[in-house]
N, C-alpha and C positions, 0 to 999 in steps of 0.2 A: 203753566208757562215754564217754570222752575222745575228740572226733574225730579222727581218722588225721592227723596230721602236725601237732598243735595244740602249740603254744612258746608256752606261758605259766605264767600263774598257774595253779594248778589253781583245780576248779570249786569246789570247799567255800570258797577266798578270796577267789575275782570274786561268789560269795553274800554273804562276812558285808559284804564293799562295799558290796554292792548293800542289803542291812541294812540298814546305816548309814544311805545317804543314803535310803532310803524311811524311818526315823528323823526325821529331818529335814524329808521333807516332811509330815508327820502335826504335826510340832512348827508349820510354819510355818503350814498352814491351820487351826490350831486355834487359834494365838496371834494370827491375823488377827481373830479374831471379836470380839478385845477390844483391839483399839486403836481407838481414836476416827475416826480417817482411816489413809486408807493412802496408803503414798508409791508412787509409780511405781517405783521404784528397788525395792522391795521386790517386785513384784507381776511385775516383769523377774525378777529372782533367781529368785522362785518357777518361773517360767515355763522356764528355763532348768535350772532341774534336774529338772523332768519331763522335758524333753530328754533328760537323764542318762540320768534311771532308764528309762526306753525303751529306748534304745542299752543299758546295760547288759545288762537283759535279755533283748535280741534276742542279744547276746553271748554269756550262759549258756545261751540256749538251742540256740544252733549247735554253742557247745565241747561241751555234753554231750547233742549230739544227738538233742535236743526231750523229754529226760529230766526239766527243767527244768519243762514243764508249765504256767507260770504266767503265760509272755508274754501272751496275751492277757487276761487277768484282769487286769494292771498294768494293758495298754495302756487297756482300757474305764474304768478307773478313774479314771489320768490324763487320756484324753479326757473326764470328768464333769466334771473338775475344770479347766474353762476358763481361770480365770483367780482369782484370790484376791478378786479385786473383784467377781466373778461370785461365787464360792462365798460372800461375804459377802452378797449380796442376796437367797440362797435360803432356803427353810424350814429352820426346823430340823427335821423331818422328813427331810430331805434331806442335813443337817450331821449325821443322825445316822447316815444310810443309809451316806454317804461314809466317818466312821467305821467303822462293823462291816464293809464291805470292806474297808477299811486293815489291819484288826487281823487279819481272814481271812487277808488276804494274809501277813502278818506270821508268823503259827502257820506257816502253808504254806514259807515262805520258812525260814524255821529248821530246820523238820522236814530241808528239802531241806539243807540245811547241813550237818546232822549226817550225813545219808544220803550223799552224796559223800564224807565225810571218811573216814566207815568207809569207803568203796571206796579210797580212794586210800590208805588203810592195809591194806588187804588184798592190794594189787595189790601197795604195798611189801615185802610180806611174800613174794611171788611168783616 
């Protein structure tokens, strides 16, 4: 399940990570829609943790050997999401569309959490 010579975190903890900060970017383009102006500084931040959550997932997906599953789903989602200043000039149609893939991805992202955990408890048990 774990790739051949892989020295790290296991994969049920580089997931609830990866949680977190897709946590955070669901908080950040939703709490854009209601401030008045946006500062650049903010719109950098955002932009920089889709960075993240990229690489992260490119990361789960190598240690547990495309088990992960959901790399390209992130990636298409965070490429939707250009920029906060861009996601603030679309429909809402479209704020709504980006939601219910976020939350998709979300259930998926968990489900896969608990699913490595049980393995990495079974493998202990081994």
């Amino acid at each position: 399940m774990t790739y051949p010579g892989y020295v790290g975190p296991p994969a049920h903890q580089l997931v609830q990570e990866f949680i977190n900060g897709w946590r955070v970017l669901h908080e950040r383009f939703t709490s854009s829609l209601k401030l008045p102006s946006l500062e650049e500084e903010l719109d950098l931040q955002f932009l920089e943790l889709k960075t993240q959550l990229v690489q992260r997932s490119r990361v789960i997906d190598l240690v547990t050997e495309k088990a992960w599953g959901l790399h390209n789903k992130i990636k298409g989602l965070v490429n939707s999401l250009q920029s906060l200043d861009h996601f603030r000039q679309e429909s809402i149609i479209f704020h709504d569309n980006m939601g219910n893939q976020w939350h998709d991805i979300s259930i998926q992202a968990s489900k896969m959490a608990a699913i490595f955990l049980q393995r990495a408890q079974e493998e202990a048990q081994e």
